[in-house]
N, C-alpha and C positions, 0 to 999 in steps of 0.2 A: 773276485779276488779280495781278502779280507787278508789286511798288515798293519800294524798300528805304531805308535810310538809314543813316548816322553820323556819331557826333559828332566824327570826327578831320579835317574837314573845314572849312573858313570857312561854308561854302555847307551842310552839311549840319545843322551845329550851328545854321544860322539859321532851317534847315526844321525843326528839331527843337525848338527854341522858339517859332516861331506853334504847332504843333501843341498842346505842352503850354502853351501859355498860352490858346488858343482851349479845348482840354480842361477847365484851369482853369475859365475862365468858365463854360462849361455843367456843369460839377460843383457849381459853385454859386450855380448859376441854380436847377437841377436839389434840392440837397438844404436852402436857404434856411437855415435858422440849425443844421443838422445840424453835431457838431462833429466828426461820425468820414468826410466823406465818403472815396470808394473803399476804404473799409474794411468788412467785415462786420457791422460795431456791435457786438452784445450777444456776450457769449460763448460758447462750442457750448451748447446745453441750459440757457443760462438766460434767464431772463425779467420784465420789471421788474415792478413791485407791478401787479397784477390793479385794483387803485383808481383808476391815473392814466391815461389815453386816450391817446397818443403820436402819433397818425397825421397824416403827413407829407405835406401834399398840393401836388406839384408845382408851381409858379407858370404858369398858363394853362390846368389842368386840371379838371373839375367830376368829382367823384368822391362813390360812396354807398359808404358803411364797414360794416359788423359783422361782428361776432367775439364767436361766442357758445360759452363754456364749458360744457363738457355736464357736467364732474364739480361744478360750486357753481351748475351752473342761470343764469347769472350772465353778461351781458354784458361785456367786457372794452373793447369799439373801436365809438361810434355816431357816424358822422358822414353827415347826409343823407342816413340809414340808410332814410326813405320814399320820398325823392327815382325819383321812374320814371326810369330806360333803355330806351332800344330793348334786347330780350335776347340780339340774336346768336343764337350759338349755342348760348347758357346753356338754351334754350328746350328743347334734346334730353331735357334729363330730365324735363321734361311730358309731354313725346309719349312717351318710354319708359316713363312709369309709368302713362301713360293706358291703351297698348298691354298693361299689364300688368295694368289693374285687376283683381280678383277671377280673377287669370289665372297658374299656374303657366311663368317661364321654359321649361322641359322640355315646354311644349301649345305654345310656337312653331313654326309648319311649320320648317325647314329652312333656305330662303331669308330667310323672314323674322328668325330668330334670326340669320341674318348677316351682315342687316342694321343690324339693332342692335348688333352688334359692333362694327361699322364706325363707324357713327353716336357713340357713346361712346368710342370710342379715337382714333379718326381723324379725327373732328366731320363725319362723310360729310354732304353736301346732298342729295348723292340719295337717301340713306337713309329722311333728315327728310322729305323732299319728297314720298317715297311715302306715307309714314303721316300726313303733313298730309294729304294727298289723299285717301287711302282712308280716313280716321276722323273727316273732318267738317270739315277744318280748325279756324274759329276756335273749332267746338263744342269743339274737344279741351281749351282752354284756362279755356272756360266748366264744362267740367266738371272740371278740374284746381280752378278755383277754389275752388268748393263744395265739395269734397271735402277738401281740406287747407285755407278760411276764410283762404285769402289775400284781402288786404285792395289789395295795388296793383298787384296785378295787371290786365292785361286783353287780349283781342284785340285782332288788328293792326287798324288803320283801317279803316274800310271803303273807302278810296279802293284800300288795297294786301291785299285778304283773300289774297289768297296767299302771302303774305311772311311766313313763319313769322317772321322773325326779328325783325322789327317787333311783337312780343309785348311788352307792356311790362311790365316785372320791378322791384321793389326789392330793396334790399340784406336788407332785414330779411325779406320773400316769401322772397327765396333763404335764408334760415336756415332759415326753416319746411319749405319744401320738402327738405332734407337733415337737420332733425330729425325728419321723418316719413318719410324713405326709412331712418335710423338704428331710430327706437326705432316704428313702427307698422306698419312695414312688413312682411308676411311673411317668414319668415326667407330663403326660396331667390330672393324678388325681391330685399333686401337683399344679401343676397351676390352677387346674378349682376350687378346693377346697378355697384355696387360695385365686383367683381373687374375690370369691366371698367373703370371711370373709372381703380382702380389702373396698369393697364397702358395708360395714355394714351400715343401714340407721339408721341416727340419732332417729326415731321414729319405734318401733317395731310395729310388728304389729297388737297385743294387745294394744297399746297406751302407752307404758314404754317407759323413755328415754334411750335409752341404751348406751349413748355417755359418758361411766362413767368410771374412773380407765384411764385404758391405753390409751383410745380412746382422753379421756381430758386431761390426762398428759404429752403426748409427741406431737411433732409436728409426721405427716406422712415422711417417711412410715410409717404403722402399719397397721397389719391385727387381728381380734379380735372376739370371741364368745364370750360373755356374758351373764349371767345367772343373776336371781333374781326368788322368790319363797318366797312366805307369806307376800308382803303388798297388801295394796286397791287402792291405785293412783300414779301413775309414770309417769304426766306430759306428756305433746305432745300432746294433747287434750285438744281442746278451750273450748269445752260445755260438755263434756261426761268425768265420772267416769271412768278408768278402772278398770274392775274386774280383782280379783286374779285368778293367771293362774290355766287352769282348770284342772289339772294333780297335783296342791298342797292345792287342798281347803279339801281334809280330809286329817283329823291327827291320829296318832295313840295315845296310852299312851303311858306316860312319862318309859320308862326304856325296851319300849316293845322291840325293837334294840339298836344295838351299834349306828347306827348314829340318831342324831339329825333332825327330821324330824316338829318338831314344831316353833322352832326360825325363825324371819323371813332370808334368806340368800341372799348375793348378792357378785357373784364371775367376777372378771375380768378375762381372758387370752388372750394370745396372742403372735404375734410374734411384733418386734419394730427396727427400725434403719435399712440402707443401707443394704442392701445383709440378710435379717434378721436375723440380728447377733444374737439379744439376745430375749429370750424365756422367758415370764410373766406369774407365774402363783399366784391368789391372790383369796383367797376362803377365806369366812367370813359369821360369823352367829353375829346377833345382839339381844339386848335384845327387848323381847317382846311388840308388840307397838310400835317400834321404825317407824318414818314416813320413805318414801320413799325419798326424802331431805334429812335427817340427813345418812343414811346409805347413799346412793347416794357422801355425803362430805365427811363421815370418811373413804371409801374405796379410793375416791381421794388423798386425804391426806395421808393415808396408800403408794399408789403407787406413790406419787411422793418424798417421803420420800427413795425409794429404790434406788440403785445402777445398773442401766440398761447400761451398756457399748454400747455406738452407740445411745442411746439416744438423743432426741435433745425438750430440754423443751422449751414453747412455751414463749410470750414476756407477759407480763404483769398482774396484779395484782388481786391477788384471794381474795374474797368481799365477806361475806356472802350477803344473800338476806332476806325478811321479805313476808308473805303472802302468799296467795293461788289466784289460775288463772291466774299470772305475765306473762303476753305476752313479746315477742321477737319482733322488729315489723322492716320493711323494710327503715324505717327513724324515725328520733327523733320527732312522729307526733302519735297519736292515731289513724289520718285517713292511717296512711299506713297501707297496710296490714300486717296482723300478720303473722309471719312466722313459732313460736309454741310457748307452753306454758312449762313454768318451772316447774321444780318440785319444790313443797312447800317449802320452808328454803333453799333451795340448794345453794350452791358457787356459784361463775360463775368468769369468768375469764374477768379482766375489763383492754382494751389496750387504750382507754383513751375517753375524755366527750367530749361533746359541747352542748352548750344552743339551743332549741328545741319549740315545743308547753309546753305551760304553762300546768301542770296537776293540776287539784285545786280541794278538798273538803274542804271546810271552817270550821276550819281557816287555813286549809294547804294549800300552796303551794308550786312549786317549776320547777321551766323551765329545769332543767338539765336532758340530757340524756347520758346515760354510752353506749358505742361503746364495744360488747363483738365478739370477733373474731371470735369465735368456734361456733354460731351461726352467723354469717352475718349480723348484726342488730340490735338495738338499744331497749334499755328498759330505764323507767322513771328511776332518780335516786331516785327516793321518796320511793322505793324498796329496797334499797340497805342499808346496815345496818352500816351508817357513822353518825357521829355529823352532818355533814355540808350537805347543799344541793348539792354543790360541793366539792368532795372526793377530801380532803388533798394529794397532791402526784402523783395523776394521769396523767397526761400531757393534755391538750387538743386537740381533734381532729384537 
């Protein structure tokens, strides 16, 4: 998708203010009494008192919070911390550590270890899907229970027992389950587990971006599973639609469970900072409809709003963006190659511009291109959702 704009224009200056005044409105819609929005907040590597809770929750969004510090034992962030979710795809690291019980990584056949590879980096369904099937299904979660004395946890319904992902999870379950994959775990399933959440690919393997929450909020370390369940496009995909994962395309009725099995969800977790001090867990249901962009930004927002001890926030300035297929590309040029594609309306994180190939639809145009870190690469600014063709405040490359 190629549209461009500027402000030397009567007509372009007037496209250029709905944008930034619709951008306005939903920045704060999006961050309510926050007083830094599009900005990164706190400063690289620090982090407010451990005493005061901060978390920032969306307007229209139900979200379960913690954030539990491993170095003072000591919760930082509870909010509707027991609250169940449906788990998504939070759900892989039960079946991974099921698969692992009493079981060294290195006794995996072959196949199966590349499975789990997959499954952990890439959030594979068909990976899940084998070892829900071959290992009991809902048993796997019944004995995940007992084992690590989760409390809100439970198997999917029984209307939907295949539906790994209909697992119902809290925020506080997910601490337990990554402080016991941390400090009880065997050391070579802790590492293998581990190394692999570390190297989560920006692009699942469904076509979802799942570089979302934690992954985009902190600088590395961080190791991370992420979950998402009930939209239709999540970006990373230059020509192709992805479809809704195939474990949440039926619904049940409205009140048939306690948990929320309709709303679209999209949960971060993980661990974050040196010696992985502090433990994220951030699970959230949005209103119906909601695009993959806009949840994609209010769970960002959400997680960088929190108090993560060991944390270390990244440099530069958080932008909405405007449009659908927005390529990533290798230089501030069309003809580089494209590196992926954004999700629709999504933030992005902008570390500073420089002037590029001219992008033009007439009567737009506009030569600037924004330098965004957390992908590698350069997108037009005609994207991005500012007055000016070059963003006030940004620094130049």
């Amino acid at each position: 998708m190629t549209t461009s704009r500027t402000p030397l224009t009567a007509r372009a200056a007037t496209r250029a203010g709905v944008l930034f005044g619709a951008a306005t409105t939903l920045l704060c819609t999006l961050m309510g009494a926050t007083a830094t929005a599009g900005t990164t907040g706190a400063a690289p590597g620090t982090t407010p008192s451990p005493s005061v809770a901060q978390a920032e929750i969306p307007a229209g969004v139900t979200a379960g919070v913690a954030v539990f510090d491993r170095q003072t034992g000591a919760f930082t962030e509870q909010v509707n911390s027991a609250g169940q979710f449906r788990s998504a795809s939070v759900v892989k690291l039960l079946i991974a550590l099921d698969l692992l019980w009493n079981r060294s990584p290195d006794a995996l056949a072959a196949a199966d270890r590349s499975r789990v590879d997959a499954m952990l980096r890439g959030s594979d369904d068909a990976a899940a899907s084998h070892f829900w099937s071959v290992n009991g299904s809902g048993a796997i979660i019944d004995r995940m229970v007992a084992r690590l004395g989760l409390t809100d946890t439970a198997r999917p319904p029984s209307t939907h027992p295949g539906f790994w992902g209909y697992t119902a999870l809290s925020a506080r379950d997910t601490v337990k389950i990554y402080r016991h994959l941390l400090d009880s775990s065997p050391s070579a399933v802790r590492d293998y587990v581990l190394g692999n959440l570390r190297q989560s690919t920006r692009c699942a393997t469904d076509g979802y971006d799942q570089h979302f929450g934690i992954a985009g909020s902190f600088d590395r370390p961080w190791a991370v599973k992420q979950g998402w369940s009930g939209f239709s496009s999540g970006g990373c995909t230059a020509t192709a639609t992805a479809a809704p994962r195939s474990a949440d395309r039926e619904r049940t009725a409205a009140g048939a469970e306690a948990v929320d099995l309709a709303r679209p969800a999209l949960h971060t977790t993980g661990v974050v900072g040196a010696g992985d001090r502090s433990i994220v867990a951030v699970l959230t249901l949005h209103p119906t409809g909601t695009a993959y962009g806009k949840a994609y930004s209010d769970v960002g927002r959400l997680t960088r709003s929190l108090n993560v001890p060991g944390a270390t926030r990244p440099a530069g300035t958080w932008i909405g963006t405007w449009g659908s297929g927005v390529r990533v590309r290798a230089e501030a040029t069309t003809a580089a190659a494209p590196l992926t594609t954004l999700p629709a309306g999504v933030e992005v994180l902008v570390r500073c511009q420089k002037r590029g190939q001219q992008v033009s639809v007439p009567p737009y145009v506009n030569d600037w291109w924004a330098y965004l870190p957390q992908y590698g690469g350069f997108m037009s600014n005609i994207y991005l959702s500012s007055p000016e063709n070059q963003v006030p405040g940004v620094p130049v490359c």
